[in-house]
C-alpha positions in Angstrom: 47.2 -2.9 -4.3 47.1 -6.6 -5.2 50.8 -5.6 -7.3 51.9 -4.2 -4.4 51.0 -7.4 -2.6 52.3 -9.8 -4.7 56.0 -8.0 -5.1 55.9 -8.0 -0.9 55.5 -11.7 -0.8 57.7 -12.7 -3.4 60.7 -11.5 -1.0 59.7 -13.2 1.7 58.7 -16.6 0.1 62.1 -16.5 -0.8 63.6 -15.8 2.6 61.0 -18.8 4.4 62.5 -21.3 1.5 66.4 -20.9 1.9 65.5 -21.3 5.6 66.8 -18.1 7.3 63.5 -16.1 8.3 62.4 -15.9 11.6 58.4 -16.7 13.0 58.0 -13.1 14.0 58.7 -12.4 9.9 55.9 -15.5 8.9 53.6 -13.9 11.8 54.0 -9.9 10.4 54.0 -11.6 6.3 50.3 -13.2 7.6 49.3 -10.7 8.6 49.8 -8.0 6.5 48.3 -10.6 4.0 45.2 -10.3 6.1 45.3 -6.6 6.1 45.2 -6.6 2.4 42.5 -8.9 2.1 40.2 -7.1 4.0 41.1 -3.6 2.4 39.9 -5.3 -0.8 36.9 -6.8 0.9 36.0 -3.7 2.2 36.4 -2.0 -0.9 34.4 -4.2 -2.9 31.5 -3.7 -0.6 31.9 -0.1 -0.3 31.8 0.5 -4.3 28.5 -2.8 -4.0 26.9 -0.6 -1.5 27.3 2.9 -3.5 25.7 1.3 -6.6 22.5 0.2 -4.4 22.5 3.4 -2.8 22.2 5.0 -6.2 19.7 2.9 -7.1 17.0 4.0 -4.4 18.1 7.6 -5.1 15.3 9.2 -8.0 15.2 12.8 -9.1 11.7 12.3 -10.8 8.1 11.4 -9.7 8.0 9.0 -12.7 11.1 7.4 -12.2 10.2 7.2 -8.4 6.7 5.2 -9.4 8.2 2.9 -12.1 8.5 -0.5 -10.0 5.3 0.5 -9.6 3.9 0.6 -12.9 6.1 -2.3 -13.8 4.3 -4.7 -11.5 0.7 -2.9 -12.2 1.5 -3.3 -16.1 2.0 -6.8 -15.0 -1.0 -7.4 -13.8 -3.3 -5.6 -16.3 -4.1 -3.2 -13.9 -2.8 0.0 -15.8 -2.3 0.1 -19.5 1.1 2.1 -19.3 4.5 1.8 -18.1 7.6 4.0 -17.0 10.1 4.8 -19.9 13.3 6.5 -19.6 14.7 8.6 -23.0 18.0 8.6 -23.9 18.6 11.9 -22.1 17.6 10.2 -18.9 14.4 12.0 -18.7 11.6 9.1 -17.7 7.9 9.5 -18.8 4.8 7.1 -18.7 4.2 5.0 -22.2 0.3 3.9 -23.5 1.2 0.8 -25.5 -1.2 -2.1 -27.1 0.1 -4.6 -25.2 -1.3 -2.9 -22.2 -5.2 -2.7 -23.0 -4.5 -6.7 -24.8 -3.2 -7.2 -21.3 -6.2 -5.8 -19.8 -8.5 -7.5 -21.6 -6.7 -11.1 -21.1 -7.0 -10.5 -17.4 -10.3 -9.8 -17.8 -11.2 -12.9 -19.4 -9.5 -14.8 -17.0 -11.0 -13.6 -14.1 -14.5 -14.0 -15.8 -14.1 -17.4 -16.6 -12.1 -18.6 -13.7 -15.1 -17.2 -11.2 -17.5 -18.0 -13.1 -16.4 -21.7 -13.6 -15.5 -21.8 -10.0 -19.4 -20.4 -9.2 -21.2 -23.2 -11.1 -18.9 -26.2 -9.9 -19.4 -24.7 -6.5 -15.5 -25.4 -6.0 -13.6 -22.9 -3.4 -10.7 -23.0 -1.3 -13.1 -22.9 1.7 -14.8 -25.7 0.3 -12.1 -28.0 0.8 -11.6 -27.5 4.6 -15.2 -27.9 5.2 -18.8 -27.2 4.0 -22.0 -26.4 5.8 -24.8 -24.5 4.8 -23.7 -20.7 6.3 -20.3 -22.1 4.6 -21.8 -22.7 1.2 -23.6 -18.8 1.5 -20.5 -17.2 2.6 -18.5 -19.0 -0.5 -21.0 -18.0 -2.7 -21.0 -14.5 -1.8 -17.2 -14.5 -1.6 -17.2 -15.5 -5.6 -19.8 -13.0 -6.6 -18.2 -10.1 -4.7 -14.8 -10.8 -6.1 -16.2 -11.8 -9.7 -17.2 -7.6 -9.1 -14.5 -6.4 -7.9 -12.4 -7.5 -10.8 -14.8 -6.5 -13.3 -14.9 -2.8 -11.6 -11.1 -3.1 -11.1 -10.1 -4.2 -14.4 -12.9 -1.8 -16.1 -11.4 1.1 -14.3 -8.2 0.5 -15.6 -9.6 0.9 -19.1 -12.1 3.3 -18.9 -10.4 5.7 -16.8 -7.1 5.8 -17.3 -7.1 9.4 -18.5 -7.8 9.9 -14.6 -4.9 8.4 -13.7 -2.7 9.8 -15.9 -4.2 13.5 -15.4 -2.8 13.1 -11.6 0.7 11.7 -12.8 0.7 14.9 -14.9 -0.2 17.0 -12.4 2.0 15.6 -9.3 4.9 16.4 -12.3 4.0 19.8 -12.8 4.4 20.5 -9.5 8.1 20.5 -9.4 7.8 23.4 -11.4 6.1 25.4 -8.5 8.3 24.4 -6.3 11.5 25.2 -7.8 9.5 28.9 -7.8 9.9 29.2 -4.3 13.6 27.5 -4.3 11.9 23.7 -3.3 14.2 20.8 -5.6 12.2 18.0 -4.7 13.9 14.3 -4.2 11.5 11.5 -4.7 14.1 9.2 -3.1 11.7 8.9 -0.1 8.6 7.9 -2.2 10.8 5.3 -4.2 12.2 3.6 -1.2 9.0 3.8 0.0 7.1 2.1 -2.8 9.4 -0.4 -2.7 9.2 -0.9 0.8 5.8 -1.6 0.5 5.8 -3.8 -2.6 7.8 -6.0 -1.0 5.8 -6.5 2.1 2.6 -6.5 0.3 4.3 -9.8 -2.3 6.2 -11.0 0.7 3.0 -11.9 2.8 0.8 -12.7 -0.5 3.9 -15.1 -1.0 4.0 -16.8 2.6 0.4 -17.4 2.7 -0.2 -18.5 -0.7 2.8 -21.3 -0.2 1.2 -22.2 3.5 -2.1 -22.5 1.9 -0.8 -24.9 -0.7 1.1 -27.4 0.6 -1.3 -28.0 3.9 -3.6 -29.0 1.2 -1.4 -30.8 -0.8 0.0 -32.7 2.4 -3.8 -33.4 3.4 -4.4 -35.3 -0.2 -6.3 -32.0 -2.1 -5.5 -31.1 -5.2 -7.2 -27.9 -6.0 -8.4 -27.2 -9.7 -7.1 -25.0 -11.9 -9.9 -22.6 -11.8 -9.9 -22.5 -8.1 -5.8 -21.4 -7.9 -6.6 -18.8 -10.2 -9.5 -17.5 -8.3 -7.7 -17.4 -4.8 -4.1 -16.2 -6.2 -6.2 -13.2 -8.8 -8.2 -12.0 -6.1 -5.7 -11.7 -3.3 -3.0 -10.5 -5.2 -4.8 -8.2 -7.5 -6.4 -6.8 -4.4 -3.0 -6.1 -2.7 -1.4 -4.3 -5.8 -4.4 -2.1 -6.5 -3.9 -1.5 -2.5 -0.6 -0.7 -3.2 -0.8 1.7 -5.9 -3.8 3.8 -4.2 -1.4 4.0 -1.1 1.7 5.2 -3.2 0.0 7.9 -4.7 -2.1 9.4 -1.3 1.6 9.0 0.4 2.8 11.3 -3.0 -0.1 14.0 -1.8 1.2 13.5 1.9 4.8 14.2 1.1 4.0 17.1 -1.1 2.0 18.7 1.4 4.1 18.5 4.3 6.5 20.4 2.2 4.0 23.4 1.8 3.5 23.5 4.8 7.3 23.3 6.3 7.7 26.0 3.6 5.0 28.0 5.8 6.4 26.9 9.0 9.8 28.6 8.2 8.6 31.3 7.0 6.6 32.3 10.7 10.4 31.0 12.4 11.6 33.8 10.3 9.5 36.0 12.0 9.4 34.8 15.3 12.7 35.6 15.6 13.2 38.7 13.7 16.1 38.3 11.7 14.3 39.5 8.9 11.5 42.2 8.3 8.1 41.2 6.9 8.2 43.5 4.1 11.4 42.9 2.6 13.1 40.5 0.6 14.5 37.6 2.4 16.3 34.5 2.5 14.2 31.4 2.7 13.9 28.1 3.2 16.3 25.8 5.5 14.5 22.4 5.9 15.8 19.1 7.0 13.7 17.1 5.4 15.2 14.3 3.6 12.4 14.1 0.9 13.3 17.4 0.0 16.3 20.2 -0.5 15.9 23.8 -0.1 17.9 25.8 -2.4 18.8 29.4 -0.9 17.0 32.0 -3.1 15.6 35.5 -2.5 11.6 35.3 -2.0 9.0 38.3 -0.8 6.9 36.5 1.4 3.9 37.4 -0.4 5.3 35.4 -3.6 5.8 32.7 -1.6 2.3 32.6 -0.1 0.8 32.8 -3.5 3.4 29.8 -5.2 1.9 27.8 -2.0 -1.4 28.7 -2.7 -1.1 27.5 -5.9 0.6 24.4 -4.8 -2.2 23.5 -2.5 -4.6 23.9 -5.5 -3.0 21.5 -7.7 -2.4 19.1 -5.2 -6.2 19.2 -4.2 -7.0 18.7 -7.7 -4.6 16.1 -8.3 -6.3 14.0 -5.1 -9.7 14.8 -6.5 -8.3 13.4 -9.9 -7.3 10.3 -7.8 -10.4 9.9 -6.1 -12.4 9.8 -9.7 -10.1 6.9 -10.5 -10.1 4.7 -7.1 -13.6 5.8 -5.7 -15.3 2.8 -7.0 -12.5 0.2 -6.9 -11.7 1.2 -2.9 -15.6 0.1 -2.8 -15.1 -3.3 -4.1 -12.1 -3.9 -1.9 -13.7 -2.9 0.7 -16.5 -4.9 0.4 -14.7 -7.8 -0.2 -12.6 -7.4 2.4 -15.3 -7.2 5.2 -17.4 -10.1 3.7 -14.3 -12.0 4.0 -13.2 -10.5 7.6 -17.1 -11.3 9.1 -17.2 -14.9 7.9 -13.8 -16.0 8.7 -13.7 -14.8 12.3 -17.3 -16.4 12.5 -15.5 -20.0 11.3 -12.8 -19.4 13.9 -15.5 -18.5 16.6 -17.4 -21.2 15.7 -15.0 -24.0 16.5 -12.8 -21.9 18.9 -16.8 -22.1 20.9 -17.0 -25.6 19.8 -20.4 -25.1 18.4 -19.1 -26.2 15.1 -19.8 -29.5 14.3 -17.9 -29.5 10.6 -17.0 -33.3 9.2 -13.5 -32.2 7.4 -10.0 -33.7 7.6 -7.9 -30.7 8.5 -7.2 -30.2 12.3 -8.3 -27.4 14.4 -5.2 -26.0 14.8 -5.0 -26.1 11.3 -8.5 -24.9 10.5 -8.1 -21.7 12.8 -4.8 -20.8 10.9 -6.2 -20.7 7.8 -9.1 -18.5 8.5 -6.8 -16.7 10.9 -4.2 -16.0 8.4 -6.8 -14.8 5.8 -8.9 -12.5 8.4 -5.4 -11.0 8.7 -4.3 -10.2 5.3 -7.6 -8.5 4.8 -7.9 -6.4 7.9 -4.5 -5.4 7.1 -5.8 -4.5 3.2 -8.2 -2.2 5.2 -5.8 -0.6 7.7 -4.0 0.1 4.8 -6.3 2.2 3.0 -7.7 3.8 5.8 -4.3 4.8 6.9 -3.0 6.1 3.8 -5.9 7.7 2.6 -6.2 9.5 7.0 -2.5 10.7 6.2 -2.6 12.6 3.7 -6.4 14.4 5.7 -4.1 15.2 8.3 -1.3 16.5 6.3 -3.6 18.8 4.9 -5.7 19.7 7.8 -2.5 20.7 9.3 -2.5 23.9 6.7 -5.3 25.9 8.2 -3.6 26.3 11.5 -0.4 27.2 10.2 -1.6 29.9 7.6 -4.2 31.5 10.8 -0.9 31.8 12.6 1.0 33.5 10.1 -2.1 35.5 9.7 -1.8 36.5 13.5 2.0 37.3 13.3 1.8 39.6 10.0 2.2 43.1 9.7 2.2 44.0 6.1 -1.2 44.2 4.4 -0.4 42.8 1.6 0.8 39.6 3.1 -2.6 39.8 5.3 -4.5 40.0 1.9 -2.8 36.6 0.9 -3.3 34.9 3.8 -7.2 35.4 4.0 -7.2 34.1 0.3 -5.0 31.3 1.5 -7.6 30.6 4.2 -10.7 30.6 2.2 -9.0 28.5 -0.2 -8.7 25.9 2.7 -12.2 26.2 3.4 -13.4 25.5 0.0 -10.8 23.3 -1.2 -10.3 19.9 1.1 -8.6 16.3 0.8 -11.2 14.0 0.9 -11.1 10.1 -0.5 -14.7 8.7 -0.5 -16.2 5.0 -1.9 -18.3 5.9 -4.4 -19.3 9.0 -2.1 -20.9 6.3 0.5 -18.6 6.9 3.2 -15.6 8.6 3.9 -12.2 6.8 3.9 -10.1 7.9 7.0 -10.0 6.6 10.8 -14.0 7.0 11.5 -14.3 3.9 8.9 -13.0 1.5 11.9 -15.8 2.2 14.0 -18.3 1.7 11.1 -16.6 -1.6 10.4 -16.3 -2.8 13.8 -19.8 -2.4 14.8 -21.0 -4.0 11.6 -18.7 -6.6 12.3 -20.2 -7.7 15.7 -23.6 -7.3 14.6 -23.5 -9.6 11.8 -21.0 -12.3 13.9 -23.6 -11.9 16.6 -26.5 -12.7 14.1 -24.2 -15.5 12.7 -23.8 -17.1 16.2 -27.5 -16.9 17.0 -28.3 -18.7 14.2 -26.1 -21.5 14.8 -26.9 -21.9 18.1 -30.6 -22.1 17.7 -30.3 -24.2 14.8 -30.2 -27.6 16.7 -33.0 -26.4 19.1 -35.1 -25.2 16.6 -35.2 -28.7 15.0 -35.5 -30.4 18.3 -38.6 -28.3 19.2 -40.2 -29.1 16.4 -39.8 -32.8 16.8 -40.9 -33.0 20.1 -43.8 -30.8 19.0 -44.7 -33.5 16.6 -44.2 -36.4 19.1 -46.7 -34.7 21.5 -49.5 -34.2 19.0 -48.8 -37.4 18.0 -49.4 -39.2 21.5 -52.3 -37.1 21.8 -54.1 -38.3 18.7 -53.4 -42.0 19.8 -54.8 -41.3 23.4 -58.4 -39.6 21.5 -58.5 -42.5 19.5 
């Protein structure tokens, strides 16, 4: 095109210098010019735009996970990577580097909280210090000194956990090509991204606001305090992150099986096929997935899901050996941090706070604010993802029973009552260390623990000051009443 361009002009360069073309000529030569401008323009973003298109596509649940890994190898949180082969096949790599990464991150953390526990230096510290302050710091430190060490020990000592769930999410495509399933992870890539991004994006904001209103303010945090505030946040958030990835891997997988179930009652509500013979199966519009058009007895398929459902319950069981004890820590964390912090803002939003420090209110209710928010989101996240994927699988029960209702061979009746005793003995079900359940019944638990403890907190502070004045006017009286005896 840009030959074609340049051999047009030529001509009519020629005609504008000797003098004898006419403005409608100049106007068409522009504009043609303009034309061919934007054609390449256009074309150049249409072939920019195909390569980032194929790079959120993926064909495999590793190669779907690896940004990922990459940013949890990073941090020392998992001791293997995503690897592609020359043949384009991409698997997960154990290296060295890995657990000495581990172990560095480990060390850090220790010595960063512990250091920042006997100088009593904290982030809080700097906007102001009381005694409620000082016990809220303290316990802040200690419960995030744990959660690393659990975090950062987990990642060691059960990895094999881990990777037992990777291997079986993988097999799985195997089981679903049986019943003419190709899965496309482009959905869980896009969305681990997606999230990624958020999560660094907001770490990113607030660890930059954080900074410079001290730095403008005069306060020059120490070493050992950065490292404390950026680990624990942002080690928090990608530990978040990867728990989320993987429950929204059981979600996806499971809303296949059962759109693989749902088709096959269509097929029978309307007829077009007999129960008992060989037929045509599975149209789905799902974009995570595409149906390939094979030849199926519906008592095969009911079996291949039946097995899918197993291995997908065992795979979340697998998962839920591995983050049990870390979504504890977080957790905890994360409410120690949300009761305190909306008991600071309450506290001077009441003016019943009588803090000596040289940041403003405004400023002082932002902070706390800001961090209140970035850990009831940590929470919402978990809760969310892990509630999901229940659902998803909840949803399975009701849709096998209704085939159950609609069936007319007995074999197919046979598989369906093994189907739904499966469901009764085989559940979803992400727990902290088996304490409490992780789904929607969590924010109930949480928000009443939450008001009891700001309500204690707010008591205290209010009878504080009288407290002490009693006392001295106690003493006054007996006073004056041992002067008037004697």
């Amino acid at each position: 095109m840009r030959r074609r361009f340049v051999i047009y002009t030529l001509p009519v360069c020629a005609i504008c210098s000797a003098e004898s073309c006419s403005p409608a000529a100049v106007r068409v030569d522009t504009l043609w010019q303009t034309v061919v401008r934007v054609a390449l323009a256009l074309s150049v973003m249409s072939a920019t735009l195909h390569r980032v298109r194929r790079y959120f596509i993926s064909s495999q649940v590793y190669e779907a996970l690896r940004p990922l890994f990459f940013l949890t190898f990073l941090y020392g949180l998992t001791p293997f990577h995503v690897v592609r082969r020359k043949m384009g096949e991409s698997y997960v790599k154990m290296s060295c580097f890995g657990i000495f990464n581990i172990f560095v991150y480990i060390i850090l953390v220790g010595f960063c909280y512990i250091s920042s526990l006997r100088q009593g230096e904290s982030i809080v510290g700097y906007f102001f210090r009381t005694e409620i302050s000082v016990i809220g710091d303290r316990l802040q430190i200690f419960n995030g000194l744990i959660a690393g060490a659990v975090i950062y020990t987990s990642a060691i000592l059960k990895r094999c956990k881990l990777l037992g769930t990777l291997t079986i999410l993988h097999s799985l495509d195997t089981n679903f090509s049986n019943i003419g399933v190709r899965v496309k992870y482009s959905r869980i890539f896009r969305y681990s991204i997606l999230l990624l991004v958020f999560k660094l994006l907001i770490l990113g904001v607030y660890f930059v606001g954080v900074f410079q209103l001290l730095v403008s303010l005069g306060v020059t945090p120490s070493f050992c305090v950065c490292m404390t505030f950026f680990l624990q946040h942002s080690v928090v958030s990608i530990a978040i992150c990867l728990f989320c990835i993987i429950a929204f891997s059981f979600e996806r997988r499971l809303s296949i099986v059962n759109q693989v179930l749902k088709n096959l009652a269509h097929q029978w509500d309307t007829r077009s096929l007999k129960a008992v013979q060989k037929q045509r199966s599975l149209q789905c519009l799902d974009s995570f997935s595409m149906y390939t058009i094979v030849t199926k007895d519906p008592a095969e398929i009911i079996q291949e899901s039946m097995e899918i459902h197993q291995l997908i319950c065992e795979a979340a069981a697998t998962a839920n050996k591995y983050f049990t004890y870390q979504l504890l820590t977080i957790i905890s964390i994360a409410f120690l941090i949300i009761v305190f912090d909306a008991y600071y803002v309450l506290e001077t939003l009441l003016g019943k706070s009588k803090r000596e420090s040289k940041f403003k209110t405004v400023e002082f209710v932002t902070f706390f604010s800001c961090q209140m928010i970035l850990y009831l989101i940590a929470i919402i996240s978990i809760v969310e993802g892990s509630n999901r994927a229940i659902k998803k699988s909840e949803k399975t029960g009701g849709i096998v029973h209704s085939l159950l209702n609609k069936t007319k061979s007995a074999e197919v009746k046979e598989k369906l009552q093994q189907f739904s005793m499966q469901l009764m003995h085989l559940k979803i079900n992400f727990t902290a260390a088996g304490l409490f359940n992780i789904d929607r019944t969590l924010y109930f638990t949480i928000s009443g623990a939450l008001t009891t403890y700001l309500i204690i907190l707010l008591q205290f502070t209010t009878n504080s000051p009288s407290g002490v004045e009693n006392s001295s006017d106690c003493c006054g009286s007996l006073q004056n009443l041992t002067n008037h005896t004697n």
